[in-house]
Backbone atoms as SQL, in Angstrom:
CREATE TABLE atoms (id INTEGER PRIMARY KEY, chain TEXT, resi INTEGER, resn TEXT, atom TEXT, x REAL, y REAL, z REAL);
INSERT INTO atoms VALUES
  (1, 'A', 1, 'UNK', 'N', 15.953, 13.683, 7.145),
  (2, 'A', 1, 'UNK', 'CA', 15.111, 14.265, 8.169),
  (3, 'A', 1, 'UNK', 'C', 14.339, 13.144, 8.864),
  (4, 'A', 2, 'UNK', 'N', 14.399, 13.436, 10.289),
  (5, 'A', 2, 'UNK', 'CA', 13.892, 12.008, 11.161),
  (6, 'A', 2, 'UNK', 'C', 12.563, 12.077, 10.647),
  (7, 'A', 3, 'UNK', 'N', 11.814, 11.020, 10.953),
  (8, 'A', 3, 'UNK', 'CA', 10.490, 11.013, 10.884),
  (9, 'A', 3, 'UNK', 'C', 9.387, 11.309, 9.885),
  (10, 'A', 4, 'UNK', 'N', 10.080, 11.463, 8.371),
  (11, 'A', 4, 'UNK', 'CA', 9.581, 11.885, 7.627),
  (12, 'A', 4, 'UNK', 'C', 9.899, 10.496, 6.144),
  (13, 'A', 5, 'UNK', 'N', 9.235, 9.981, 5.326),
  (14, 'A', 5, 'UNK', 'CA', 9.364, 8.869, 4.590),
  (15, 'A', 5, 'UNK', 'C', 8.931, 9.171, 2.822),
  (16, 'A', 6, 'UNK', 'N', 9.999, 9.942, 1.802),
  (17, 'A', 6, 'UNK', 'CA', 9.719, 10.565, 0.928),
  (18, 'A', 6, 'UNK', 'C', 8.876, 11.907, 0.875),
  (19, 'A', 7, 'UNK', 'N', 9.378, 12.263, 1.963),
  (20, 'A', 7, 'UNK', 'CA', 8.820, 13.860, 2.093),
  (21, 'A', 7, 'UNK', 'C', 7.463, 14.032, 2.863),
  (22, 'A', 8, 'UNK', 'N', 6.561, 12.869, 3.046),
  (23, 'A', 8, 'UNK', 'CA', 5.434, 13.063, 3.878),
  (24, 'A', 8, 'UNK', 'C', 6.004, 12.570, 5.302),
  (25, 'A', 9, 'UNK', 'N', 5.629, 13.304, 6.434),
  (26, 'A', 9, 'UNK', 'CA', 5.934, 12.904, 7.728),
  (27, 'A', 9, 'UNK', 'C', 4.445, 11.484, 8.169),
  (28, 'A', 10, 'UNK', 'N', 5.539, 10.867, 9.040),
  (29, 'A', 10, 'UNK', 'CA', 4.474, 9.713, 9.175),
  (30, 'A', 10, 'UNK', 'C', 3.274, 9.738, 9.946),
  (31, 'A', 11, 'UNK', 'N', 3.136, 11.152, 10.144),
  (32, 'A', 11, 'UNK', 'CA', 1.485, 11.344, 11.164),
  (33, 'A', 11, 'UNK', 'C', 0.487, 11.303, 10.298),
  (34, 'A', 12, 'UNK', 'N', 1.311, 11.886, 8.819),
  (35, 'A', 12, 'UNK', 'CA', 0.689, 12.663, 7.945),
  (36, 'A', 12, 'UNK', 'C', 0.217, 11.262, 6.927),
  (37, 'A', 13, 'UNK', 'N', 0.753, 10.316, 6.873),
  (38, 'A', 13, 'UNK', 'CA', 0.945, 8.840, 6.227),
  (39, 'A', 13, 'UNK', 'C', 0.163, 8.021, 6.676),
  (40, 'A', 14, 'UNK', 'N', 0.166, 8.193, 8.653),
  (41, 'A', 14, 'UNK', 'CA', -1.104, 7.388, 9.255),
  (42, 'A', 14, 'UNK', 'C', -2.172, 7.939, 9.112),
  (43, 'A', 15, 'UNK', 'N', -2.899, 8.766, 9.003),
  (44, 'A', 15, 'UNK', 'CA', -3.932, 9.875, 9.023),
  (45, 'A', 15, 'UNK', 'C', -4.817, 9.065, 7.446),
  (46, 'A', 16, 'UNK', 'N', -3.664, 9.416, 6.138),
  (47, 'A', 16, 'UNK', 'CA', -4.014, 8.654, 5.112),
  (48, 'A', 16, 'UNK', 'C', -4.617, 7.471, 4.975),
  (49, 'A', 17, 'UNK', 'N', -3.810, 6.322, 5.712),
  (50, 'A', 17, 'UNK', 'CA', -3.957, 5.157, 5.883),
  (51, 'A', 17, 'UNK', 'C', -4.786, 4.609, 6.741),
  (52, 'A', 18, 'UNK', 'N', -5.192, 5.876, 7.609),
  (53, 'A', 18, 'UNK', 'CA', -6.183, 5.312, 8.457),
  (54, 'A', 18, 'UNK', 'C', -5.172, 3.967, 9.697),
  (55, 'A', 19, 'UNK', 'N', -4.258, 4.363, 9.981),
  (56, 'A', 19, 'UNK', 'CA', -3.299, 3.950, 11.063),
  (57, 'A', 19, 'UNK', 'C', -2.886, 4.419, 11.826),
  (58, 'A', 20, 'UNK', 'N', -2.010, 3.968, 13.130),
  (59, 'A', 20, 'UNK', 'CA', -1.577, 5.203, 13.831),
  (60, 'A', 20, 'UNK', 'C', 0.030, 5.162, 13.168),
  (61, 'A', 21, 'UNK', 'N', 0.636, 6.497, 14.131),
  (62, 'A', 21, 'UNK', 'CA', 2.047, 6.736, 13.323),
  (63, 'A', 21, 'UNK', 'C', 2.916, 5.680, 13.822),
  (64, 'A', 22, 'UNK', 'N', 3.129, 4.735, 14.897),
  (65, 'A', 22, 'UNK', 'CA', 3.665, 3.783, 15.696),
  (66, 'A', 22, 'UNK', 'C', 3.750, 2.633, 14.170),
  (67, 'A', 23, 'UNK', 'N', 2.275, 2.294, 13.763),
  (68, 'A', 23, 'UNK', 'CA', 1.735, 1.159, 12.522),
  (69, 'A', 23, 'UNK', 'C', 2.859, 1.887, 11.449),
  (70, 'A', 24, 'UNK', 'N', 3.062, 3.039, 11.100),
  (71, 'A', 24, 'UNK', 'CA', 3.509, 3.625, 10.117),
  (72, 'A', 24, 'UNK', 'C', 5.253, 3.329, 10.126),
  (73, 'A', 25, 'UNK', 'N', 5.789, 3.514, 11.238),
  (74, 'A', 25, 'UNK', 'CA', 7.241, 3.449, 11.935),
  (75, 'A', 25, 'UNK', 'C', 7.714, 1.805, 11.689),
  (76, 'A', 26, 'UNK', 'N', 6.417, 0.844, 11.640),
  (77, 'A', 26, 'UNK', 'CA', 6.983, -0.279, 11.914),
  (78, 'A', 26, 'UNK', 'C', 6.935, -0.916, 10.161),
  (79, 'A', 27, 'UNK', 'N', 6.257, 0.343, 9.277),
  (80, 'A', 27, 'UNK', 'CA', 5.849, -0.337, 8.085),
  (81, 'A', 27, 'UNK', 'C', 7.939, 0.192, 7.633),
  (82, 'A', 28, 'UNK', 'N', 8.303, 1.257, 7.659),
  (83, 'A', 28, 'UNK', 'CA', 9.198, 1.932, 7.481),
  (84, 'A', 28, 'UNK', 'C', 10.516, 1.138, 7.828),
  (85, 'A', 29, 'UNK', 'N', 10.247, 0.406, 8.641),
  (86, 'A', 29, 'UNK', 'CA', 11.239, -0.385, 9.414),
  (87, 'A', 29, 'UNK', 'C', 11.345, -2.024, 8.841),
  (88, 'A', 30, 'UNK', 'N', 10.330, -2.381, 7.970),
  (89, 'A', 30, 'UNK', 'CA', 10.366, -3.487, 7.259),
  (90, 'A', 30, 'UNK', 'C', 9.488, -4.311, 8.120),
  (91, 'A', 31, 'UNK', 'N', 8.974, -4.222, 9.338),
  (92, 'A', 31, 'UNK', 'CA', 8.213, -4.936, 9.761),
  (93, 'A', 31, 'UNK', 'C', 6.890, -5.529, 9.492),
  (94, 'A', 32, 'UNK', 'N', 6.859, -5.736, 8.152),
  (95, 'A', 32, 'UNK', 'CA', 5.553, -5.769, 7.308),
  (96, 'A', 32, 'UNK', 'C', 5.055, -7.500, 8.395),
  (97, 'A', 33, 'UNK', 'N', 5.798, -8.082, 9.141),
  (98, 'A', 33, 'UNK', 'CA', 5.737, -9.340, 9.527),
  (99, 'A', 33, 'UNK', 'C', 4.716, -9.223, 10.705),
  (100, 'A', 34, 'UNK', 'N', 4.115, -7.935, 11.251),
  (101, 'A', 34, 'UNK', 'CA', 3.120, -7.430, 12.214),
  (102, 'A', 34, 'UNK', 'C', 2.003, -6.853, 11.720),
  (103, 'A', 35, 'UNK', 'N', 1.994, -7.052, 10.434),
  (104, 'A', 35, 'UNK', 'CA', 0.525, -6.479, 9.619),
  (105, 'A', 35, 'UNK', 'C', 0.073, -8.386, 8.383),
  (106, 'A', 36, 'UNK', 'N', -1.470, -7.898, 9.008),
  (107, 'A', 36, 'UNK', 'CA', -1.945, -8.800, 8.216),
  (108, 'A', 36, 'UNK', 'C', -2.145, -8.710, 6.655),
  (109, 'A', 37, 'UNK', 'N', -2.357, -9.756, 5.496),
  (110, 'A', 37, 'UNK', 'CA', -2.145, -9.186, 4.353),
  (111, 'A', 37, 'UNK', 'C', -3.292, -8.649, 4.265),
  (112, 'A', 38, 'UNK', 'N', -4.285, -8.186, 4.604),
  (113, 'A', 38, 'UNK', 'CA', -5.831, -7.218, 4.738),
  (114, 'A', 38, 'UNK', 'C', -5.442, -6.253, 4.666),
  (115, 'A', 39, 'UNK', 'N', -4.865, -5.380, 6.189),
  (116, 'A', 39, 'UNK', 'CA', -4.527, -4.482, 6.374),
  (117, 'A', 39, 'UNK', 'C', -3.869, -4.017, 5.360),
  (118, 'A', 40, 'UNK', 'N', -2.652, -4.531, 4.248),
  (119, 'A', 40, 'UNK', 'CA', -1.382, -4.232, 3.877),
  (120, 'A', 40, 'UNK', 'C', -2.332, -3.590, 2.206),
  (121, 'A', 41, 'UNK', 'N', -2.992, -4.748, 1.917),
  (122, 'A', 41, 'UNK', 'CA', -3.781, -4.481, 0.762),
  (123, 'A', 41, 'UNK', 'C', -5.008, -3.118, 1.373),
  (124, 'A', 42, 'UNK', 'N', -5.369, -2.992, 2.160),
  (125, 'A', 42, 'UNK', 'CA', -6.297, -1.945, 2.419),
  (126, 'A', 42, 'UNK', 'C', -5.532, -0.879, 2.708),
  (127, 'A', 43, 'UNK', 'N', -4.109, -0.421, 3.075),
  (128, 'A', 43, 'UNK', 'CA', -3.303, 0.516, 3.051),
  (129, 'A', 43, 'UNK', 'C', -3.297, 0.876, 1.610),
  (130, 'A', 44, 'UNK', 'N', -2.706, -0.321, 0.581),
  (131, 'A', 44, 'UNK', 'CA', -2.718, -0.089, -0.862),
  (132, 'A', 44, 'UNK', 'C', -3.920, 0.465, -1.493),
  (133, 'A', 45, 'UNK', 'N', -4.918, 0.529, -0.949),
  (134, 'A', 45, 'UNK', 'CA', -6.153, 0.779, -1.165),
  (135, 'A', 45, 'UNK', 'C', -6.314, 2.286, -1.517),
  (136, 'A', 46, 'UNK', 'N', -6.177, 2.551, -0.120),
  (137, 'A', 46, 'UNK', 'CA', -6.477, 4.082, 0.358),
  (138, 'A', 46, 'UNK', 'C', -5.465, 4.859, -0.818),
  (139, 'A', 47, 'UNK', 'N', -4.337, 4.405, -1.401),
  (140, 'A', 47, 'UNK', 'CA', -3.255, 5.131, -1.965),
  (141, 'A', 47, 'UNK', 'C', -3.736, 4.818, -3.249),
  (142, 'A', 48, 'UNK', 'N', -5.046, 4.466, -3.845),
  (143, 'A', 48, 'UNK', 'CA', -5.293, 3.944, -4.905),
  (144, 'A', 48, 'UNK', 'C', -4.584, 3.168, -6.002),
  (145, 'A', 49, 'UNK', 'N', -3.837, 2.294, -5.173),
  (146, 'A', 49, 'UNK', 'CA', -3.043, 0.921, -5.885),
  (147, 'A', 49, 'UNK', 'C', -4.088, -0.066, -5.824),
  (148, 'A', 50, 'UNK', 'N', -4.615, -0.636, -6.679),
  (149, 'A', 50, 'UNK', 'CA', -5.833, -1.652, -6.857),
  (150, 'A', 50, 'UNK', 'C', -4.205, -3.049, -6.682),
  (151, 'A', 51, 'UNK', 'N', -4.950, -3.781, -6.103),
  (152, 'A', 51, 'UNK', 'CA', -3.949, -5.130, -5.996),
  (153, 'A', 51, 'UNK', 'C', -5.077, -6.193, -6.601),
  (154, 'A', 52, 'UNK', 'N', -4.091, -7.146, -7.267),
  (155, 'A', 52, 'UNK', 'CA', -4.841, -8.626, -7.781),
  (156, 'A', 52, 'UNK', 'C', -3.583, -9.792, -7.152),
  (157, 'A', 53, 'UNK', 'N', -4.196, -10.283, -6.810),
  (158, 'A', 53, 'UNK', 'CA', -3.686, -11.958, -6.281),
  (159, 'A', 53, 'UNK', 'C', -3.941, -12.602, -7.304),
  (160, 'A', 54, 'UNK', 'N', -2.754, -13.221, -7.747),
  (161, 'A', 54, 'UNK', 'CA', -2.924, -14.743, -8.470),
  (162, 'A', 54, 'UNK', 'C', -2.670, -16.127, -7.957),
  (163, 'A', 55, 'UNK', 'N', -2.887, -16.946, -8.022),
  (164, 'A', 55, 'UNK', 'CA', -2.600, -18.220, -7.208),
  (165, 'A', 55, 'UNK', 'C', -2.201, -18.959, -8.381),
  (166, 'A', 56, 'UNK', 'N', -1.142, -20.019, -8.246),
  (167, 'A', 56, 'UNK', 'CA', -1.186, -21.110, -9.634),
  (168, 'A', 56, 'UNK', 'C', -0.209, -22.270, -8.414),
  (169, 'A', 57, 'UNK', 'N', -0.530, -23.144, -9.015),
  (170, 'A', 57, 'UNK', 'CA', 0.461, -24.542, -8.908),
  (171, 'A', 57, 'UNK', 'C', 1.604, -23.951, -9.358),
  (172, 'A', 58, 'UNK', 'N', 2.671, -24.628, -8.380),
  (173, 'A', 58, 'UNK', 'CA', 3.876, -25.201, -9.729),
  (174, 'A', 58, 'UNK', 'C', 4.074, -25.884, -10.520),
  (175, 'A', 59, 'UNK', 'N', 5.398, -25.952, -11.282),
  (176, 'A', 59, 'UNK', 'CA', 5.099, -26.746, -12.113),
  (177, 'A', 59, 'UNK', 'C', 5.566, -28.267, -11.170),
  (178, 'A', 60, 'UNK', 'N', 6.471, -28.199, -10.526),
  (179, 'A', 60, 'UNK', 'CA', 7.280, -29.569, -9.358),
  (180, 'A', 60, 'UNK', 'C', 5.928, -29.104, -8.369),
  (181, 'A', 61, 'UNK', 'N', 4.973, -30.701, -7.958),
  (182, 'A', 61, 'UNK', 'CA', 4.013, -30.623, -7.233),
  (183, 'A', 61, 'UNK', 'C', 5.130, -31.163, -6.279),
  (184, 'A', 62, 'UNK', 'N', 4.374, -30.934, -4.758),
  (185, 'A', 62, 'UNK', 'CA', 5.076, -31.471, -3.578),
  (186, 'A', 62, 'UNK', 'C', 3.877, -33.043, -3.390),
  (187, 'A', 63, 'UNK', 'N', 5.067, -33.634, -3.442),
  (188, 'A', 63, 'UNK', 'CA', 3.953, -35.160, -3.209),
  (189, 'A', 63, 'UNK', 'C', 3.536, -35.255, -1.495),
  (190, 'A', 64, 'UNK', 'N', 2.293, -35.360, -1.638),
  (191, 'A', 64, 'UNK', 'CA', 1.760, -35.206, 0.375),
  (192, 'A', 64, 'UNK', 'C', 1.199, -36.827, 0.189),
  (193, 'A', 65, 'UNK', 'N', 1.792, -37.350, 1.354),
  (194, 'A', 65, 'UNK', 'CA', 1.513, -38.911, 1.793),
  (195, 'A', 65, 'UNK', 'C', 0.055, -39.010, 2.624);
């Protein structure tokens, strides 16, 4: 069914997310490359997915001259 993404329609997804349905179409479409990682984590938010960032070195440092 067009327009609809695991059974919620995407008006119904932006409304949630506090987005419009256009933001919703382009998340659906893989275009995550037009959302900042703020936004992406504050979408996760609203759906009560708590996110943690880790940062580490590797173990091969890149040598900078």
């Amino acid at each position: 069914m067009k327009g609809k993404v695991r059974g919620v329609k995407q008006a119904e997804a932006a409304k949630v997310l506090g987005v419009t349905q256009p933001r919703i179409s382009d998340l659906v479409r893989g275009r995550i490359d037009l959302f900042s990682v703020d936004s992406l984590i504050d979408m996760l938010a609203r759906l009560g997915i708590r996110v943690r960032l880790v940062v580490t070195t590797s173990k091969k440092r890149l040598r900078v001259a």
